[in-house]
VOGU-3710 file (C-alpha; in Angstrom, 3 decimals, decimal comma):
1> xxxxxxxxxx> 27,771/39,239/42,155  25,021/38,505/39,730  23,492/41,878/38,525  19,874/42,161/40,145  17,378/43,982/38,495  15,540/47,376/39,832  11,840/45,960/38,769  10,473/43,019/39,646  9,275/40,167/37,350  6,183/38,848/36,693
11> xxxxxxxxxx> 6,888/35,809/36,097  9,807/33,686/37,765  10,317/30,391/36,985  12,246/27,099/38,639  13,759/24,963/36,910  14,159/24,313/33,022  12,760/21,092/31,871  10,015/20,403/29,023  7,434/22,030/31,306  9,185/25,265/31,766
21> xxxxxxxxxx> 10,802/25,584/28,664  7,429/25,325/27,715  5,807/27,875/29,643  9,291/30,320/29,174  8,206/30,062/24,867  4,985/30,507/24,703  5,601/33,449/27,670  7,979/35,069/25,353  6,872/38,156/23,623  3,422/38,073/26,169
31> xxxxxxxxxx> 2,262/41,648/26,359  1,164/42,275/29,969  -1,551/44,221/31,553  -0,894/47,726/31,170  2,146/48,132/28,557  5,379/46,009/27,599  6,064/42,864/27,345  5,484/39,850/30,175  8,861/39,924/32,173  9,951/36,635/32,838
41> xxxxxxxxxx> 13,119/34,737/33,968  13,889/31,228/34,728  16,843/29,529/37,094  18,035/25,835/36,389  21,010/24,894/38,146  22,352/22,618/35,323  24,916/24,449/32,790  22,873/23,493/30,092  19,681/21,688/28,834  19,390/18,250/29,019
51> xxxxxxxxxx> 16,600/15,951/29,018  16,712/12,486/30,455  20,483/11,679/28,867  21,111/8,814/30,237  18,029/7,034/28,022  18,586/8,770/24,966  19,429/5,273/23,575  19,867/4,630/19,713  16,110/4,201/17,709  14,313/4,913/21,080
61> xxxxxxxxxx> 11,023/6,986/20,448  8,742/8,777/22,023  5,860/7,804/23,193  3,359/10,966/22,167  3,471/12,231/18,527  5,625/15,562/17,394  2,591/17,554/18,052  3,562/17,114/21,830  6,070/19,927/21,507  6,483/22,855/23,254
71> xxxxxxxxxx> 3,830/25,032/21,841  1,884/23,627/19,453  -1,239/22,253/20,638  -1,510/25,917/22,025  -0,264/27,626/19,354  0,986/25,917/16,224  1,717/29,460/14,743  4,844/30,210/17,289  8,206/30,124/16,031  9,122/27,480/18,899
81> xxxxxxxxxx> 7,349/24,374/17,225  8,841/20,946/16,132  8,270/21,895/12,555  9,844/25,434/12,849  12,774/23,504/14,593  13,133/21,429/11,581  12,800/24,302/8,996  15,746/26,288/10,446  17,880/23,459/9,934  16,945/22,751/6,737
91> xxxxxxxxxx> 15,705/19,098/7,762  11,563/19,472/6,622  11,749/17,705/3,487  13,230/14,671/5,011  10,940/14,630/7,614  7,839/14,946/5,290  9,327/11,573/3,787  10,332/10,185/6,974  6,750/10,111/7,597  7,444/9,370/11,619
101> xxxxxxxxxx> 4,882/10,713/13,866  6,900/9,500/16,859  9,799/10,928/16,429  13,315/9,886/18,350  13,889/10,617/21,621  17,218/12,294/21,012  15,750/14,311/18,491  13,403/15,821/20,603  16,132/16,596/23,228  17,989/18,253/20,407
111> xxxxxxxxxx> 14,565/20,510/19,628  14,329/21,605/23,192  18,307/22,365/23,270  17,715/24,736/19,768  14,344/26,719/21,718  16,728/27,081/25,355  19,279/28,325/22,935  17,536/31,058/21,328  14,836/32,100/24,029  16,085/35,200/26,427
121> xxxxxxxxxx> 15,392/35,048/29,670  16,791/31,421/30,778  19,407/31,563/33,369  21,574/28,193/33,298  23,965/27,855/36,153  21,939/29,486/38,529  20,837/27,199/42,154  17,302/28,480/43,554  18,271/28,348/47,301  15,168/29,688/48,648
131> xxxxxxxxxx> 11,781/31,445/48,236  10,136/33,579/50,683  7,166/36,320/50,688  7,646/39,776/51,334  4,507/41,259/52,642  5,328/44,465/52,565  6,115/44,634/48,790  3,550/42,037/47,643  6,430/40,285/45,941  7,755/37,014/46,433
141> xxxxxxxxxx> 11,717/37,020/47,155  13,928/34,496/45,126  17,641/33,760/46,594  19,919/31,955/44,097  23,773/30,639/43,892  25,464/31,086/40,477  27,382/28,755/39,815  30,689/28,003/37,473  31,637/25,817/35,069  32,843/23,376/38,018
151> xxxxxxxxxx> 29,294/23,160/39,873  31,039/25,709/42,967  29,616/28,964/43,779  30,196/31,679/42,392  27,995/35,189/43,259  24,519/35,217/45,293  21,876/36,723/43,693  18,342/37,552/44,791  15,428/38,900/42,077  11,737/39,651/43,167
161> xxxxxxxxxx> 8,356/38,288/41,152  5,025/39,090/41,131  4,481/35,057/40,441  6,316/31,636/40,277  6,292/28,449/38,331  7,534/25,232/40,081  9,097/23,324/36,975  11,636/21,283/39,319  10,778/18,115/37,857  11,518/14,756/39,016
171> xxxxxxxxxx> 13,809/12,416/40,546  14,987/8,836/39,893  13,431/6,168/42,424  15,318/3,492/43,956  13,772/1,003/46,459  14,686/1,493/50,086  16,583/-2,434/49,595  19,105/-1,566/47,031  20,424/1,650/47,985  23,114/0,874/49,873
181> xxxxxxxxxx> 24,109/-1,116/47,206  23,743/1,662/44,187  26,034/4,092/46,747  28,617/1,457/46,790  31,227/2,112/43,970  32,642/-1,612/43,371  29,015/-3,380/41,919  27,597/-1,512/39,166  23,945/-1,025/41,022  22,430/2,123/38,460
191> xxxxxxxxxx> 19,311/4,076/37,825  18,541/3,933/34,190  18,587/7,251/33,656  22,054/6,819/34,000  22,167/3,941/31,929  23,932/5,367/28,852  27,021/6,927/31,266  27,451/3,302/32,431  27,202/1,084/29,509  30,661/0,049/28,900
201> xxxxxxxxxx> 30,855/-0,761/32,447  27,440/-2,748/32,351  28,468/-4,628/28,738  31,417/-5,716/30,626  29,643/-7,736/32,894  28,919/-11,224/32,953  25,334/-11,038/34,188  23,233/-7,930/34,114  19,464/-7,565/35,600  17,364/-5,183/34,668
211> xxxxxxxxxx> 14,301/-4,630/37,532  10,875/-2,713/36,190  8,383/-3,517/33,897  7,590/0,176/32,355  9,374/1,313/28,951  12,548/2,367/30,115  13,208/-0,981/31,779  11,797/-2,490/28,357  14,244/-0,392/26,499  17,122/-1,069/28,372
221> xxxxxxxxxx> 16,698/-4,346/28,214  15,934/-4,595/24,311  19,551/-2,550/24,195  21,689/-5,366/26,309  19,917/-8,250/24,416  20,840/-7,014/21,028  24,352/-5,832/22,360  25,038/-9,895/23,471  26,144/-12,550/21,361  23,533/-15,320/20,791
231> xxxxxxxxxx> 23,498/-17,975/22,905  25,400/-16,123/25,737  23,200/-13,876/26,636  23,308/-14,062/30,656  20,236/-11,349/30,714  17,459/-11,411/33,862  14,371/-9,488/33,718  12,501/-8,951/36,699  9,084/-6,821/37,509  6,415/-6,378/39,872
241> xxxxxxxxxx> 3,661/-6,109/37,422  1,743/-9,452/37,527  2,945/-9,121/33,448  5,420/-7,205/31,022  2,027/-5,372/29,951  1,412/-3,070/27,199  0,789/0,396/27,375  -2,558/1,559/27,240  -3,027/3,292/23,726  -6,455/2,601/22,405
251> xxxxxxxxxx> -7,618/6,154/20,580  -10,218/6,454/23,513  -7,661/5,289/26,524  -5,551/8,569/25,491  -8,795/10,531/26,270  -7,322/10,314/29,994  -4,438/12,713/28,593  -6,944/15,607/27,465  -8,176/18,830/29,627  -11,869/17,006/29,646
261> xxxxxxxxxx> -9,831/14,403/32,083  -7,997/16,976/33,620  -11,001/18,954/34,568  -13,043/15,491/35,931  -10,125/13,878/38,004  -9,622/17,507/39,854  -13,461/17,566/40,822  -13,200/14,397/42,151  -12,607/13,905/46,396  -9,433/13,281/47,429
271> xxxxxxxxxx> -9,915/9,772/48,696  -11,490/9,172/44,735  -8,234/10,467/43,356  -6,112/8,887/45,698  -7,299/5,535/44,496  -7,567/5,991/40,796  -4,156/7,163/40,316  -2,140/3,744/41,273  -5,192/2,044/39,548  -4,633/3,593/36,231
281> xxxxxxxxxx> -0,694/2,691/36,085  -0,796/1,164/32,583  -1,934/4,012/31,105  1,378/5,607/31,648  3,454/3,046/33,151  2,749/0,043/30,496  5,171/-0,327/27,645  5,089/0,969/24,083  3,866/-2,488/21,771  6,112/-1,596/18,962
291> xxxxxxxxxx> 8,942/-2,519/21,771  7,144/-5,393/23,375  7,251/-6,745/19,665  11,161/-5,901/19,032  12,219/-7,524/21,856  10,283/-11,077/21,228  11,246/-10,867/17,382  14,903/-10,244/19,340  14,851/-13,618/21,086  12,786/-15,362/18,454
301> xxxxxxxxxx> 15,906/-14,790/16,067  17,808/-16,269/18,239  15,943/-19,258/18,585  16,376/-19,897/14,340  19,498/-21,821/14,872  18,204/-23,903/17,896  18,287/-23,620/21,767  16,666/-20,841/23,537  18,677/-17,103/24,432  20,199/-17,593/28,180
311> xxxxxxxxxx> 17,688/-14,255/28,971  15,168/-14,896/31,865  11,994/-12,897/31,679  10,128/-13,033/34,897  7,028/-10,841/36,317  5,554/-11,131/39,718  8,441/-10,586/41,470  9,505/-8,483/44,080  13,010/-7,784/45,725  12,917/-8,302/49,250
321> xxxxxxxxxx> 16,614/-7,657/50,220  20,079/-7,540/48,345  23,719/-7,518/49,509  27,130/-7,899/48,327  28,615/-10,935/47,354  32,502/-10,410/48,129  33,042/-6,766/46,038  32,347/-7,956/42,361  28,637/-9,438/42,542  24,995/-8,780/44,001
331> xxxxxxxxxx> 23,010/-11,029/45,730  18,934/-10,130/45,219  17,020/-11,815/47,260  13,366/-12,420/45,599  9,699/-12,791/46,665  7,230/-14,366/43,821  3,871/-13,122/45,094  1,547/-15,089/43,605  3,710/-18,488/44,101  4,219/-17,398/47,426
341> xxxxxxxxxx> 8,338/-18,525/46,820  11,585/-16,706/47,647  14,730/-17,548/45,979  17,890/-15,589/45,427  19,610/-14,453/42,409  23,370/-13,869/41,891  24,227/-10,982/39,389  27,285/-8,886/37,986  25,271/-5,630/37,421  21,968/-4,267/38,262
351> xxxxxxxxxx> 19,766/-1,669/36,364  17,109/-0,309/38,489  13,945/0,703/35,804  12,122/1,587/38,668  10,292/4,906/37,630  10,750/8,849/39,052  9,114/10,509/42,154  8,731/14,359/42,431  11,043/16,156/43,616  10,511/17,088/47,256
361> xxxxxxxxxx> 10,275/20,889/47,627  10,247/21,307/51,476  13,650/22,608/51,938  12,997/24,956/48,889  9,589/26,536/50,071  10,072/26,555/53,515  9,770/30,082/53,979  6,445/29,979/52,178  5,458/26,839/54,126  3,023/28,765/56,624
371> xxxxxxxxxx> 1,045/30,374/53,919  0,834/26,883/52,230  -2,664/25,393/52,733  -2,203/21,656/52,670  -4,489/18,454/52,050  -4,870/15,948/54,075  -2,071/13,677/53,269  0,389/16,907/53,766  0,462/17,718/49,883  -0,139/21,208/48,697
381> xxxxxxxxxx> -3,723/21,816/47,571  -3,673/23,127/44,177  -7,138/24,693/42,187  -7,608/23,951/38,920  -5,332/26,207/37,405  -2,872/25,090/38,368  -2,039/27,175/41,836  -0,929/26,589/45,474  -4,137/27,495/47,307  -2,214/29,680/50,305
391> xxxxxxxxxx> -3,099/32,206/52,541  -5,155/35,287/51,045  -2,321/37,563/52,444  -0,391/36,692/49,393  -1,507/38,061/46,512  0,823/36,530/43,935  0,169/32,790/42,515  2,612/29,716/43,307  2,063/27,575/39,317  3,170/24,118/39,702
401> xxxxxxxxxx> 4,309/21,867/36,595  4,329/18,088/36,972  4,075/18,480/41,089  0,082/18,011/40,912  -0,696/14,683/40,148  -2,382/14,093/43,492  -4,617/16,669/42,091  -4,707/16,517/38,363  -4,216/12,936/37,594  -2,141/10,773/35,376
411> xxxxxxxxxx> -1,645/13,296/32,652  0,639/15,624/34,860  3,661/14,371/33,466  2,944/13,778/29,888  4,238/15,727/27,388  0,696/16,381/25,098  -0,493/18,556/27,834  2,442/20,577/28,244  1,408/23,401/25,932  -1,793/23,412/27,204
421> xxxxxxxxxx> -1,127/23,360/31,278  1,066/26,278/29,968  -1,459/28,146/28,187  -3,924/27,811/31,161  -0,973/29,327/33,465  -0,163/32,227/31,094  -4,562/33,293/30,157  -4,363/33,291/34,255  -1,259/35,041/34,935  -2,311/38,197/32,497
431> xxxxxxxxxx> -6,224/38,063/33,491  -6,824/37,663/29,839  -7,208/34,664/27,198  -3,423/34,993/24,816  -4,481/31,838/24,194  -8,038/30,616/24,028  -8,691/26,862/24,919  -10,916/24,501/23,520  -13,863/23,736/25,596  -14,536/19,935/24,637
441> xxxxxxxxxx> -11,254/17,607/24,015  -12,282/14,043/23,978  -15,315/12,112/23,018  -16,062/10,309/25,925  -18,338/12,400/28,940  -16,168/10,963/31,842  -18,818/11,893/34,791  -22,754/12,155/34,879  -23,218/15,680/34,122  -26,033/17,816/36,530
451> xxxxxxxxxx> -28,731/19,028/34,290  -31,922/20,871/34,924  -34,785/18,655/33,968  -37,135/21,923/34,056  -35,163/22,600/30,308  -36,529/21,320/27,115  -34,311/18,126/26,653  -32,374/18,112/23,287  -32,826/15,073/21,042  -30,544/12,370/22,095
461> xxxxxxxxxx> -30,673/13,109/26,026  -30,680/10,273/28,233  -34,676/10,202/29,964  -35,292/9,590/33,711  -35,280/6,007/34,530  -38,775/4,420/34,678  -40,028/1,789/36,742  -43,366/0,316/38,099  -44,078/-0,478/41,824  -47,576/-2,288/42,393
471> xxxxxxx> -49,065/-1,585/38,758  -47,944/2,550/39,150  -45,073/3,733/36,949  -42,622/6,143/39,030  -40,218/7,928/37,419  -36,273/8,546/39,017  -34,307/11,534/37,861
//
């Protein structure tokens, strides 16, 4: 039995990705109200960090610079930054002539593996089975399996918090017509994020297609082009997009991944931010030009000798059904929307790029499910820091990483606002500002502020409109 501790913490948190992680380092050392430090814990029920392995593929980059870290853009004095990372292993100078803002994915997974190591309080092996509130304690209740080496269970354990953070992250997507066929064992039919476990098997086929149009279909398929011999290629690329489109990454585009953004897209009605969010998909769903570029120099250099690569790039298309051929080959049967054609396509091994969804947490917070106040679509409401709104009987706050997009908008899953999300949880949590946040982040004034015209108007300030109606000039605020 896992030992259980006497006094409850403040602070409990689910699940150990980026966002947690995040949240655990710059929590660590915290002093709370009244005396000591913040007490915190967190439960993930993987043995050890890991972050997306199955993409970690050789030269891939990420696609926000090293000051996207853990900490930095809220503290870039903590011992958890990139930089301090590289100083304890002796690596700065190299990286000062590296001169790579964007550094490699892997390496980053390696940074967040040397902070998990080192920070107490992270609890590896441990399944969250279920959260309830206790009312007469004003605690919430946390029930959790450990687990051993094998995955089985082990000892039950339950610990009591003041607060929670919901850092349970995402899951892989796969469209409701392949999977039957990515269950079946005989036809390779993966998600890429388990590309990298499967690429022996996939280089062994004859024909591989590769379905989404966002990076990690880009980079997946930049990986089996340069992995085939020239000339014998036997690559397909299919998307939905109406084009293999470039990320949006114009200096004032990434304003929509600042707190200014943040702050509009939340005031907005939920019908407003119900539309914008599938609207704005190439700001986080296009892919990264420096890849767009490698893979036509790719298949350019294969052209020097004559003949065109055997690879088949194709957008606009959608996969209506797909079934087994015999047990060695898939048959994907394909809509072109704006050609109004089907066809069908015979392949050897499929690689589904087709994006994450959150997790769903109904089994997990269904004892907190009638306190829950909901919007409505069914989705938790959540205020602008970052809380479940619930019932005022409980007092303690429900923090939610990279579950709010409904709410917050396209930047709930991107990395740069990790720290700060973070930082907002943590100035709440205490009731004081650890760490003060900026009040202006971008340039650009997404909204038309509300102003009292009464004021004296500075220079610069937009006037009422003026107009004239039958020789008399009226003037609109």
């Amino acid at each position: 039995m896992t030992a259980q501790l006497d006094a409850p913490h403040d602070l409990v948190g689910i699940g150990i990705g980026p966002f947690n992680l995040s949240l655990a380092a710059l929590a660590h050392g915290l002093p709370q109200q009244g005396a000591g430090e913040l007490a915190t814990a967190f439960y993930d029920q993987r043995r050890d960090f890991r972050w997306h392995p199955g993409l970690l593929i050789e030269g891939a980059t990420l696609q926000v610079p090293f000051l996207a870290d853990l900490v930095t853009l809220a503290d870039p004095a903590s011992p958890w930054t990139f930089l301090s990372y590289l100083k304890h292993k002796e690596r700065l100078f190299p990286f000062y002539f590296a001169e790579q803002f964007h550094i490699q994915r892997a390496e980053y997974d390696a940074y967040c593996r040397w902070v998990a190591g080192r920070l107490p309080g992270l609890h590896f092996g441990h399944q969250v089975d279920a959260v309830r509130w206790n009312p007469e304690r004003d605690l919430f209740e946390v029930d959790f399996t450990q687990l051993d080496a094998d995955g089985e269970a082990e000892a039950l354990g339950r610990t009591h918090t003041r607060h929670l953070a919901l850092g349970v992250g995402t899951q892989p997507y796969i469209p409701e017509p392949l999977r039957p066929l990515a269950e079946a064992p005989t036809v390779p039919v993966i998600h890429s994020a388990e590309y990298l476990d499967n690429r022996p098997r996939i280089l062994g086929a004859d024909h591989v297609t590769v379905i989404g149009s966002g990076q990690s279909g880009a980079e997946v398929f930049l990986d089996l082009l340069r992995s085939r011999p020239a000339g014998r290629e036997r690559l397909t690329w299919l998307a939905r997009t109406p084009s293999f489109a470039p990320m949006e990454y114009s200096k004032l585009g990434l304003e929509h991944f600042t707190p200014d953004y943040t702050r509009y897209f939340h005031s907005l009605p939920e019908p407003v931010r119900d539309r914008l969010v599938p609207a704005q998909w190439q700001l986080h769903k296009g892919i990264d030009a420096d890849t767009i570029a490698a893979i036509h120099d790719e298949l350019y250099r294969r052209t020097l000798d004559g003949g065109w690569p055997d690879a088949v790039l194709t957008p606009g298309v959608s996969v209506r059904t797909a079934g087994r051929v015999a047990t060695t080959k898939v048959e994907l049967h394909l809509e072109h929307v704006e050609q109004g054609t089907r066809s069908r396509l015979t392949t050897d091994a499929v690689i589904l790029a087709t994006g994450y969804q959150e997790r769903p947490l109904g089994s997990l917070l269904a004892g907190l499910d009638p306190y829950l106040r909901k919007d409505s679509s069914g989705r938790p409401r959540i205020d602008d820091r970052y809380r479940m709104i619930t019932d005022p009987a409980v007092t303690g706050s429900i923090f939610v990483q990279n579950g709010e997009r409904h709410t917050h908008g396209v930047g709930t899953p991107d990395l740069g606002l990790a720290a700060w999300r973070s930082a907002a949880i943590l100035n709440t949590l205490t009731g004081k500002e650890p760490y003060p946040q900026p009040t202006r982040t971008a340039f650009t004034t997404f909204g038309l502020e509300q102003r009292e015209h009464t004021r004296p108007r500075p220079a610069g300030e937009l006037l009422p409109l003026v107009e004239t109606r039958n020789n008399a000039t009226v003037r609109r605020a």
